[in-house]
N, C-alpha and C positions, 0 to 999 in steps of 0.2 A: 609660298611667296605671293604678294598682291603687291600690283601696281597700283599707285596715286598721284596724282594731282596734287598739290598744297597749294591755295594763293594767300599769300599774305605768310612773312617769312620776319616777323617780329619777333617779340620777346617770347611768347609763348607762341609763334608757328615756327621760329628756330628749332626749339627744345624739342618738339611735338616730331619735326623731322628727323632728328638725332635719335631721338628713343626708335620710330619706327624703322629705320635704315639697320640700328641697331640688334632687331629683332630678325631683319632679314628682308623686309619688305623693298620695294624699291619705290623710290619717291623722287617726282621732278617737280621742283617748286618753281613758283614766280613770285617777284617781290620788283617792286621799281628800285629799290638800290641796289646797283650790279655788284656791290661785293658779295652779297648773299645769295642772290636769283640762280638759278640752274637757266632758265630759259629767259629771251627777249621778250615777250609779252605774252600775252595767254591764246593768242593763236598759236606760237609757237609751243607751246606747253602742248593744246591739246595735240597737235601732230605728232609729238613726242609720246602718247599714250598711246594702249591697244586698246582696241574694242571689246568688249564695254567696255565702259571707262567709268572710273569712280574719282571726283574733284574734289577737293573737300577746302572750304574756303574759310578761312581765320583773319577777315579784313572788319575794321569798325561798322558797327552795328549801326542801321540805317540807311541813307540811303548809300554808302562806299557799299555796302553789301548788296543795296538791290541792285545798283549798275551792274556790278558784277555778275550777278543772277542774269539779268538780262541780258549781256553781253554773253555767260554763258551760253543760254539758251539758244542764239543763232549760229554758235558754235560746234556745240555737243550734236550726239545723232541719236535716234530712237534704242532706247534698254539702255542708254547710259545714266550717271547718278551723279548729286549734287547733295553736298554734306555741308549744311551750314555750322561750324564750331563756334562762330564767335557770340557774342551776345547779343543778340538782336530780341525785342520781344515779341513777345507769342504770337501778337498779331500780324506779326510780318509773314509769317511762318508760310499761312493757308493761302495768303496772295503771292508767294515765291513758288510755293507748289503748285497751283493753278494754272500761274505761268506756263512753268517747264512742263507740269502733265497735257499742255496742249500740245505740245513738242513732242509725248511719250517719254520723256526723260522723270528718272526717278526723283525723290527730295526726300529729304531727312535732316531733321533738327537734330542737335547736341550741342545741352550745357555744357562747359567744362569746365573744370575747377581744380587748381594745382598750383597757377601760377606758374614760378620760376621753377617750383622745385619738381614741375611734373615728370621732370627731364630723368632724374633718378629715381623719384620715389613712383610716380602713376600718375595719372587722372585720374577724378572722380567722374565719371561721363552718365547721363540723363539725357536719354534720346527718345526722339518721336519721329514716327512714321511706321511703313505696314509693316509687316512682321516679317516678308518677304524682303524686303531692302533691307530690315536692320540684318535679316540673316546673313544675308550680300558680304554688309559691312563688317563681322562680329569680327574676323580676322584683324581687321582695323583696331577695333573697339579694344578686343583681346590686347593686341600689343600696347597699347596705352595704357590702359588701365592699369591698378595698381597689380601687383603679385597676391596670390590670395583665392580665394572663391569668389569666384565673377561677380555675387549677387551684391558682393560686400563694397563692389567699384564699379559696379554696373547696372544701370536700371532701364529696362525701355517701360516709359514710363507711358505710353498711349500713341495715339495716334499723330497724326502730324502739330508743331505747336507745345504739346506736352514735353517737349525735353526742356525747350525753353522756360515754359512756364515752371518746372519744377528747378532749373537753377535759380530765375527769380527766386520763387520761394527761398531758396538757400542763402540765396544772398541777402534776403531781407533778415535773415533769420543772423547770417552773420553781422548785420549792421548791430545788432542787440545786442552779443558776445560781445564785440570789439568794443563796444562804448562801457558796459560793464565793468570788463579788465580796466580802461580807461580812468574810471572814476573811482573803484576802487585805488589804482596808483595814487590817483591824487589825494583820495584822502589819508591814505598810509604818510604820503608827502607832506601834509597840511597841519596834519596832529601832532607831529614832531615829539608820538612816543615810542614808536620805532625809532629804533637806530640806524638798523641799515634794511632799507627798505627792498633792494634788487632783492638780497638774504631773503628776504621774507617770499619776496613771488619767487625766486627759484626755487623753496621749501615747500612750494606747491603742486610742483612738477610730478611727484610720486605718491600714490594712496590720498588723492584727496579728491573728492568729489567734483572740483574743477578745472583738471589738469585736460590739457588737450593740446592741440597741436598749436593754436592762437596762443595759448600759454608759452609756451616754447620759443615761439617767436619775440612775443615779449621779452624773454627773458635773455633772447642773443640780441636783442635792440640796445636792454637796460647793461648787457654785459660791454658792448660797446662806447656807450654813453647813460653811465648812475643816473644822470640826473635828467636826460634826454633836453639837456639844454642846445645842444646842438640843430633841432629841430623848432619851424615854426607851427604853432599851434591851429595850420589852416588844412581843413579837410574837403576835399571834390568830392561829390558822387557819381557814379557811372548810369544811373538811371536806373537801375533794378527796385533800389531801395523804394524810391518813387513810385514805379510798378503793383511794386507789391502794395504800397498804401493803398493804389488806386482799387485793385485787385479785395482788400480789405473792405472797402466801402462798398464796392457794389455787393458784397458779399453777407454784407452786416457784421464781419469776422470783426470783435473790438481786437486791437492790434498795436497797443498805448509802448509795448518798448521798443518794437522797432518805429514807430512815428516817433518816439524822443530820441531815436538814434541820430532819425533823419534830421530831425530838427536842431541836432546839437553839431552835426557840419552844417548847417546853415550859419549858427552862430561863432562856427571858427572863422567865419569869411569875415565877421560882419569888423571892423577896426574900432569904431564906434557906432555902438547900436543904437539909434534912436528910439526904438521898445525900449532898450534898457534907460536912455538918459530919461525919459519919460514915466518910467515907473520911480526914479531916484528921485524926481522935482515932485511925482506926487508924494512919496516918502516924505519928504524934503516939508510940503504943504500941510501935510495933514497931522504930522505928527512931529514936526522938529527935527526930525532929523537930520543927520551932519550929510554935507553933499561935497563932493570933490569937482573943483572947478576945473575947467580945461586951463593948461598950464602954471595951475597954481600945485 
């Protein structure tokens, strides 16, 4: 059994607590909404801890994370540990550890990836730092993770930074899947020679080259709603996707489907796009073509 820390007690440091309490570990979280929090604020948390103490923080990437960090750090005591889970990028990583290694306090990166459904099925977890702290943490690590062979739910991926930088990667990678799925639906949608289109992606769920767990998902979205009229056609990004571009260019990596992933939640935001009325008027100019007027 290991004691922990949790700050940040959301949708996935809810789940994250559940599964670990589950396994046997004991966990005292903080959260600012008292229905969820175990403790009044994160002084009171770490009192609640033994020494050493391992914290492991699931709050919005940036600066909610570096306060935190910081705040830790006058906190914590020498041989204790600080678990970044949430998404923060890579570069955050080496000036969070700097920080707390002035302190002698440990750090460690971890992507996570699961979502809602981490809570049953696992985490995917991608961590960085020494090899010494990840060992610390594996009891951690172990309970999360999915059921299975460590390797297959588990990666320490380098040094501090590296867990981070390889969830980016992941997520960049998923921005490409998701938009994929995406446009094939709509062409299945648009051609109108399919009949029943859910039919056809759920028929892809078994033996075919494309079936995954994003598939799946689709396929409880479309079993909810055929037509996903329910749904407006506007997509956020969390900033990984971004990352990974930037990460792309300096790299010379060419990287063209996940930048049209990115590109294509830009243009879910856009109501009316001035790119586009502007390529329609040059259409429109050069060649005759027919233009649809605002309210006509």
């Amino acid at each position: 059994m290991v004691q922990l820390g949790l700050i940040g007690l959301g949708k996935m440091g809810f789940n994250m607590r559940e599964r670990l309490r589950a396994a046997g570990h004991e966990v005292v979280g903080y959260d600012r909404n008292p229905d969820v929090t175990d403790t009044t604020s994160l002084e009171d948390l770490v009192s609640k801890l033994d020494g050493p103490r391992i914290v492991w923080i699931m709050v919005p990437a940036g600066e909610p994370t570096r306060q935190t960090v910081t705040e830790l750090g006058n906190l914590l005591s020498e041989g204790d540990m600080v678990i970044d889970g949430g998404n923060s990028k890579y570069t955050d990583d080496k000036l969070n550890a700097e920080l707390l290694a002035a302190k002698k306090i440990g750090y460690v990166d971890c992507g996570v990836s699961g979502g809602v459904w981490g809570k049953d099925n696992g985490y995917g977890l991608m961590v960085g730092g020494t090899a010494a702290d990840v060992e610390r943490a594996m009891p951690i690590f172990d309970a999360l993770r999915p059921e299975g062979p460590r390797e297959e739910g588990f990666s320490h991926a380098g040094s501090v930074g590296a867990g981070h930088y390889a969830k980016m990667i992941h997520n960049g990678i998923e921005y490409g899947m998701m938009q994929a799925f995406a446009e094939g639906f709509e062409l299945l949608e648009a051609a109108k020679v399919v009949d029943d289109v859910p039919a056809v992606i759920k028929g892809w769920q078994r033996g075919t080259v494309v079936r995954s767990w994003l598939l799946d998902l689709l396929v409880r979205a479309l079993d909810e709603d055929p037509e996903l009229d329910d749904l407006e056609g506007y997509v956020e990004d969390s900033g990984e996707g971004r990352w990974t571009l930037e990460e792309a260019i300096n790299n010379a990596v060419p990287a063209p489907v996940i930048s049209a992933a990115l590109f294509a939640r830009f243009a879910s935001r856009q109501e009316h796009s001035a790119a586009m009325r502007a390529v329609a008027a040059l259409r429109n100019q050069f060649g005759g073509h027919a233009v649809k007027k605002v309210g006509g």
